[in-house]
LODRENKE-342008 format. One line per 2 residues: number of its first residue (from 0); their letters; for each residue x, y, z of C-alpha. Coordinates in steps of 0.5 Angstrom, whole numbers, plus 500, padded with zeros to 3 digits. Each point is the difference from the previous one (the first is absolute). Example, Ala and Ser with C-alpha at 12.3 -4.5 7.8 and 13.67 -1.06 7.14 Angstrom:
2
0	as	525/491/516 ~ 502/507/498
***
This chain:
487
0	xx	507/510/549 ~ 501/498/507
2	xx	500/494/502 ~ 493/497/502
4	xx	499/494/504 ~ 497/497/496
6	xx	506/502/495 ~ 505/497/507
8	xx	496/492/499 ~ 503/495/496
10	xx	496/497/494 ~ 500/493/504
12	xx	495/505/505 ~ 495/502/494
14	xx	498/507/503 ~ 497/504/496
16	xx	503/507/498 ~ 496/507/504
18	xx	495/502/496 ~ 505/507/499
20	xx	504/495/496 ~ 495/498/496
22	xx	498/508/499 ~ 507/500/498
24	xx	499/495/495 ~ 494/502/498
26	xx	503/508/498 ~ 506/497/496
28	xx	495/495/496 ~ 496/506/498
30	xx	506/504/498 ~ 502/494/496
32	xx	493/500/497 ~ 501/506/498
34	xx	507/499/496 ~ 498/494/497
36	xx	493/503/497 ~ 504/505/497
38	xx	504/497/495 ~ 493/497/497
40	xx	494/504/501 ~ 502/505/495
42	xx	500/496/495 ~ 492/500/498
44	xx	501/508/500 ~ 505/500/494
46	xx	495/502/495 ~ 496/506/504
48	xx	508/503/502 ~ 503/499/493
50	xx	493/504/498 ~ 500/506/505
52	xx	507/501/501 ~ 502/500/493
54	xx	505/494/502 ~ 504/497/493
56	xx	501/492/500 ~ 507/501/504
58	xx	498/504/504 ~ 494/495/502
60	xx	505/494/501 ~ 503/506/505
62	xx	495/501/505 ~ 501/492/502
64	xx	507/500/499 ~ 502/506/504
66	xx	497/497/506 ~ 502/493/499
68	xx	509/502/498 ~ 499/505/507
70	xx	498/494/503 ~ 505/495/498
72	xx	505/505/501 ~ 499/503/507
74	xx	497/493/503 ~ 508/498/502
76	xx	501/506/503 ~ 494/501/503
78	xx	500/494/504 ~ 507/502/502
80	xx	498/507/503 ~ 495/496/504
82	xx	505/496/503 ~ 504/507/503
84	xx	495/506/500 ~ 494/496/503
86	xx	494/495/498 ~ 495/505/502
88	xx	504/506/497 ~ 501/497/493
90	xx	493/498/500 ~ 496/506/501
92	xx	506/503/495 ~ 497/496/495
94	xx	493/499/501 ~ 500/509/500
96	xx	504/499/493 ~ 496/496/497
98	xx	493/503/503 ~ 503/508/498
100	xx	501/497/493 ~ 494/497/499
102	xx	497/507/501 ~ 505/503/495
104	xx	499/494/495 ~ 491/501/501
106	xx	500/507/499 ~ 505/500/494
108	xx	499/505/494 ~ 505/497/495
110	xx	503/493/498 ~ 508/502/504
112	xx	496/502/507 ~ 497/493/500
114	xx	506/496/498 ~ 505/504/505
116	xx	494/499/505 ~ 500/493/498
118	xx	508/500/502 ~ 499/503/506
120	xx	495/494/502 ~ 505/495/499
122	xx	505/503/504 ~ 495/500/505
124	xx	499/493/500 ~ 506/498/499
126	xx	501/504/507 ~ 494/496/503
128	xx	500/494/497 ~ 506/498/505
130	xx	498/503/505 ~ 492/495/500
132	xx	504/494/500 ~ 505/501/506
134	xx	495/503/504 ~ 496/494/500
136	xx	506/495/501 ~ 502/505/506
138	xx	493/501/503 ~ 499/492/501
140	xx	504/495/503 ~ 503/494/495
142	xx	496/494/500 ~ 493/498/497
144	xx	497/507/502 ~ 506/504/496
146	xx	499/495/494 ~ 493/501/500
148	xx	501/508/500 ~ 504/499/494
150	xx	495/496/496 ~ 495/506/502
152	xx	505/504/497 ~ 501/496/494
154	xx	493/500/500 ~ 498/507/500
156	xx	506/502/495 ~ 498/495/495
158	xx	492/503/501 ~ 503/506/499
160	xx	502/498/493 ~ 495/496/499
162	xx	495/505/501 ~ 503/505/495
164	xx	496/499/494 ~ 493/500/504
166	xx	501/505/503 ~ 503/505/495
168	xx	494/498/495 ~ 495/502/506
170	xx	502/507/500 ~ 502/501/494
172	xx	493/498/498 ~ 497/504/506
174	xx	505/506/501 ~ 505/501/496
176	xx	507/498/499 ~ 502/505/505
178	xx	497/496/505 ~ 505/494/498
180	xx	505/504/503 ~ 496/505/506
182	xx	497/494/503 ~ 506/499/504
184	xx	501/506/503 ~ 494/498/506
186	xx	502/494/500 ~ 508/502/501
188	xx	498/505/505 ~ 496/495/504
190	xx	506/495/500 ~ 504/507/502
192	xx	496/500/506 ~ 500/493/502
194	xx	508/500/499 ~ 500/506/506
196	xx	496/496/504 ~ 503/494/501
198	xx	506/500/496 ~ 506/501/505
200	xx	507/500/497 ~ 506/496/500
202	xx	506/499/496 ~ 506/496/500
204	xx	506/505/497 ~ 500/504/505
206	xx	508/504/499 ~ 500/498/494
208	xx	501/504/493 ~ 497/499/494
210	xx	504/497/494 ~ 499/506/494
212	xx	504/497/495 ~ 497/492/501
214	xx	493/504/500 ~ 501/505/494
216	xx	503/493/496 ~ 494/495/502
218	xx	494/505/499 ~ 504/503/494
220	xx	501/492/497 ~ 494/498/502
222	xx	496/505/496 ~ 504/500/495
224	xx	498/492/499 ~ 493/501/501
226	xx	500/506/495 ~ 503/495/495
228	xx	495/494/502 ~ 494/506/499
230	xx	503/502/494 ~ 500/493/495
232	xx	492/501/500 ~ 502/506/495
234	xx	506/498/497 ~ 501/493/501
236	xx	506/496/503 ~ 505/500/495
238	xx	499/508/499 ~ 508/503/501
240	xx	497/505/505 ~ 496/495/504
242	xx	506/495/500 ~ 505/506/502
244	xx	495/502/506 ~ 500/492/502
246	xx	507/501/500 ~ 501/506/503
248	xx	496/498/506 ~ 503/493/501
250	xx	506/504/500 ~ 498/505/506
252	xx	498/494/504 ~ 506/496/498
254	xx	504/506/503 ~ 495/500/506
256	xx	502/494/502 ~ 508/502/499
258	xx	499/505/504 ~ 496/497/506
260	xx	506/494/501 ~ 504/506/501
262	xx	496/505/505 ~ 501/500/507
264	xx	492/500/501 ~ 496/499/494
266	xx	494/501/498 ~ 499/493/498
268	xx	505/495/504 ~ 501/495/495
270	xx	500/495/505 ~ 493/500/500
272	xx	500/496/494 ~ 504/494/504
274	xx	494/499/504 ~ 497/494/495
276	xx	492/501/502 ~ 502/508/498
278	xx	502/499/494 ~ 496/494/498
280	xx	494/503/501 ~ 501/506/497
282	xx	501/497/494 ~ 494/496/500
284	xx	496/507/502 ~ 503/502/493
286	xx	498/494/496 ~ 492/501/504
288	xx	501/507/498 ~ 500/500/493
290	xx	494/495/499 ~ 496/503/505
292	xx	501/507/497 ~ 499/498/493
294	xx	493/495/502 ~ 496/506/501
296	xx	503/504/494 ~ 497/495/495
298	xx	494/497/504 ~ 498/508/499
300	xx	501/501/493 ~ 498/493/498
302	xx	493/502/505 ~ 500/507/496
304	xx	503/498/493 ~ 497/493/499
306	xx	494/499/504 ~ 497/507/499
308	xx	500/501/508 ~ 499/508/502
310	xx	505/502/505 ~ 496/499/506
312	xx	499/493/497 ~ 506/498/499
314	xx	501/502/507 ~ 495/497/503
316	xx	501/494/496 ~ 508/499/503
318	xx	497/501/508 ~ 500/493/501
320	xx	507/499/498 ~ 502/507/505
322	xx	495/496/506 ~ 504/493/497
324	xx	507/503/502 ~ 498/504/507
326	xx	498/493/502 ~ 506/497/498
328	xx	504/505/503 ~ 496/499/507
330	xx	500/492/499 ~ 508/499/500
332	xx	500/502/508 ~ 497/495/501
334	xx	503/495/495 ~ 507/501/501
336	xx	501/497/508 ~ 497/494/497
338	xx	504/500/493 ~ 504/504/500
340	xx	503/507/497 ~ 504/498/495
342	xx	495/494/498 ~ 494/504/500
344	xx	503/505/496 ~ 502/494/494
346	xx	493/498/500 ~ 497/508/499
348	xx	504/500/494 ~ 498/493/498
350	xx	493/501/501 ~ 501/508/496
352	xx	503/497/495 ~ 494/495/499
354	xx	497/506/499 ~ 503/504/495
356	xx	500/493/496 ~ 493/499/500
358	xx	500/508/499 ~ 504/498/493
360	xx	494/497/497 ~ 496/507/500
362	xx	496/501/493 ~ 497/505/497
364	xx	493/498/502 ~ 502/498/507
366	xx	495/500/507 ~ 501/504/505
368	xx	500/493/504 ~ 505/496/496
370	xx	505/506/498 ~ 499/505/505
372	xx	497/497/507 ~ 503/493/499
374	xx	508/501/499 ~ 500/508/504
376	xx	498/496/506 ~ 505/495/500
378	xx	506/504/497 ~ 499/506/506
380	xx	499/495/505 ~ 506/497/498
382	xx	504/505/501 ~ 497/504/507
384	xx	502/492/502 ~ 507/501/497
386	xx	502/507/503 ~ 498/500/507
388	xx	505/496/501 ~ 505/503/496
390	xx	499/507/503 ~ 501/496/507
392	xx	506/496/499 ~ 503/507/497
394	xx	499/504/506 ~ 500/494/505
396	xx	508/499/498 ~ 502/507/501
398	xx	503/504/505 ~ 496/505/504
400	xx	505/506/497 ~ 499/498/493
402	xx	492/499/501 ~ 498/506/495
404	xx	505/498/495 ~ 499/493/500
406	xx	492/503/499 ~ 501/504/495
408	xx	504/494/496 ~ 494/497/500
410	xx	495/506/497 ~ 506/501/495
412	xx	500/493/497 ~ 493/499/501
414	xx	499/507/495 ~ 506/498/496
416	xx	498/494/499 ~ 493/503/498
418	xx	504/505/495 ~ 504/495/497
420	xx	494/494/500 ~ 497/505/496
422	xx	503/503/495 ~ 502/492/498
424	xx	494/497/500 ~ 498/506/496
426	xx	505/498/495 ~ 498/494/500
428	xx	493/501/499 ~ 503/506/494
430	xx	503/494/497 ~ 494/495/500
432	xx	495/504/497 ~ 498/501/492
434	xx	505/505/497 ~ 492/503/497
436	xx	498/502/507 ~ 508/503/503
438	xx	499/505/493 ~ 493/502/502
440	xx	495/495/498 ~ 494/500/505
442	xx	498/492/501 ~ 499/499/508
444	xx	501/493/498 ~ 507/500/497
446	xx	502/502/506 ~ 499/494/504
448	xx	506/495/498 ~ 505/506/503
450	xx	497/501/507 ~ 499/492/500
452	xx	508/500/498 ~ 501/504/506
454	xx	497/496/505 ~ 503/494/497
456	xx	506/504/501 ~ 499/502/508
458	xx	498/493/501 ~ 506/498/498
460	xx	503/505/504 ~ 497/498/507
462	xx	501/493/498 ~ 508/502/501
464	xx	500/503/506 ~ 496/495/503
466	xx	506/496/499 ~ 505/506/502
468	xx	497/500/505 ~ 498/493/502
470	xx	509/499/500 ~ 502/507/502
472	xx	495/501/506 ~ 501/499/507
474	xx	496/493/502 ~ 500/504/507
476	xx	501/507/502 ~ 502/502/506
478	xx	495/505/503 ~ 504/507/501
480	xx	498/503/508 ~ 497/506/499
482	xx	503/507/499 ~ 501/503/506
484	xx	499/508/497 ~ 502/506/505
486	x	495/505/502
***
């Protein structure tokens, strides 16, 4: 985008961007919205897909996997095209992917059509998802008014996420399953129009040419590791074929990485990773990731299976923990002047992990306010308070010409994290639950000792990078001078 004035003061002189930045911002945030939705909302529509498509138990687990491996996979990439192609460009180019094939998806006959449709809705969001976040740091200057543009990002990503089970259970149960995936078409044509009044392009890569064999290794490498963390929900972690695709993906990536040493202009510059606060904060995106992303997995069950809560119930019954999180992404801005981001970010994963602690002590017979209302709030402000920061400190340290890259980084750790979190703690709750109910008894309360020991388990996990990041992180990160993009 051009740079405007308020782009052109520093941050001592505290000028608010225009309000076309905060346009900007604002577009970006819903195609996020959007992308963020969609790897929950269906989840409520499971049972009515499988009853009027005929769809088989794997070819259910496909209608989320499809969209979550495409994702993964095209995330590095996408963010990367960003960079050389055009912000403006890839994030029309991902939002008329994703919106084409939430139509096809709706309107799909048989099982294959709404699992291919789900595939192409994730390589659309790993178009657009890149693409929101470098708009938003690109539209505002650096300095608390950018910082405060990322919390309404983080924010807005995490509501995204958060709202997809009410949201699925209220169109289910009014509509139908179609609705769950129709419902973006308005909404994405909305963003659409939005994207072309305000959004003006830019890009860093000018000249430059894409590296096809560093992209086809890392989507390959990618995919392939997120297909093998999905598949150990079926056939577990010490499966041959579950192993020899973790294998082989890491394999790929190891490539990548020979690969990238070597290329003239990579997809990834390997240098990015000498910048402390890049890595370090990506690592802690991950380790935030896998907690975050399993929360609202088994506080939904636990809410359905346990307390007998209907789908809109359980949704609103987590509305509290959504708000909690947007708040603490909305707060951080203004806590991070005065404690700091790699402070404050210590203390969200502190105050998460209380919450997950206090969480572990679910019953069968639990409240709403002390199992579900208590510990929700603390565990989701905990980490919107944690990323924030981080998001910040990722993109702070990065080179205008790797932007997109360095945001693409950040979706990918924060959706691989979630992916890997997943698949671990559902391990581990498998583990903790009675052998009679994991061979088909029916008692809801035998349930309890495994989710309890899943959120043992993510607390000690944000306990962990709490401390990673507490020695890891920078104390203070330079603000970087905002990108100065071409017309």
């Amino acid at each position: 985008m051009p740079q405007t004035d308020s782009a052109r003061t520093t941050p001592a002189t505290r000028s608010l961007p225009t309000p076309r930045a905060w346009a900007v911002v604002l577009t970006a945030c819903a195609g996020q919205f959007l992308v963020v939705l969609d790897v929950s909302v269906v989840n409520v529509a499971l049972p009515s897909m499988r009853t009027d498509l005929g769809l088989s138990a794997l070819g259910l687990q496909w209608v989320l996997n499809a969209y979550a491996i495409a994702f993964a996979g095209f995330m590095l990439l996408g963010g990367r095209a960003s960079d050389l192609y055009g912000r403006k460009a890839m994030f029309l180019l991902g939002l008329g992917l994703f919106t084409a094939a939430s139509v096809a998806g709706g309107l799909a006959q048989e099982g294959w059509q709404l699992v291919t449709a789900r595939a192409v809705q994730g390589l659309g969001a790993a178009v657009l998802s890149p693409a929101t976040l470098t708009l938003v740091t690109g539209a505002v200057p650096a300095g608390a008014a950018r910082t405060r543009a990322i919390g309404t990002w983080t924010a807005v990503g995490a509501a995204g996420g958060a709202a997809g089970g009410f949201v699925g259970g209220l169109l289910v149960d009014l509509l139908s399953w179609r609705w769950v995936l129709l419902i973006n078409v308005p909404i994405g044509v909305l963003v659409l129009a939005g994207a072309l009044l305000w959004l003006r392009e830019s890009r860093t890569g000018a000249g430059r040419r894409l590296d096809l064999p560093g992209a086809v290794l890392v989507t390959a490498g990618l995919a392939t590791l997120a297909y093998g963390i999905v598949q150990t929900e079926e056939a577990g972690w010490t499966a041959p074929e579950t192993l020899l695709t973790l294998l082989g993906g890491l394999a790929l990536l190891a490539v990548f990485v020979a690969v990238e040493a070597r290329a003239a202009e990579p997809l990834m510059p390997l240098k990015i990773f000498r910048t402390r606060a890049v890595t370090a904060a990506n690592v802690a995106i991950l380790l935030c990731g896998s907690s975050s992303f399993g929360m609202w997995f088994f506080m939904t069950n636990y809410a359905q299976s346990v307390l007998a809560y209907t789908p809109i119930q359980a949704g609103l019954a987590l509305v509290p923990s959504s708000l909690s999180v947007i708040l603490g992404s909305k707060l951080a801005p203004h806590l991070m002047p005065t404690i700091g981001a790699r402070n404050l970010a210590v203390l969200g994963a502190l105050i998460g992990a209380a919450g997950f602690a206090w969480q572990s002590t679910l019953t069968a017979d639990g409240t709403f306010l002390g199992t579900i209302l208590g510990p929700g709030i603390l565990m989701m402000a905990g980490l919107g308070l944690a990323t924030t920061p981080l998001a910040t400190l990722a993109t702070s340290s990065a080179s205008p010409s790797d932007a997109g890259l360095v945001s693409g980084l950040v979706n990918t750790s924060r959706t691989m994290g979630g992916a890997l979190g997943l698949a671990i703690l559902s391990t581990v709750a498998a583990a903790a639950t009675p052998a009679v109910v994991t061979s088909g008894a029916a008692d809801p309360s035998s349930l309890v000792p495994g989710y309890a020991m899943a959120f043992r388990a993510s607390t000690g996990v944000l306990i962990g990078a709490a401390l990673l990041m507490f020695l890891w992180l920078p104390k203070q990160a330079k603000h970087a001078q905002p990108a100065q993009p071409s017309k």
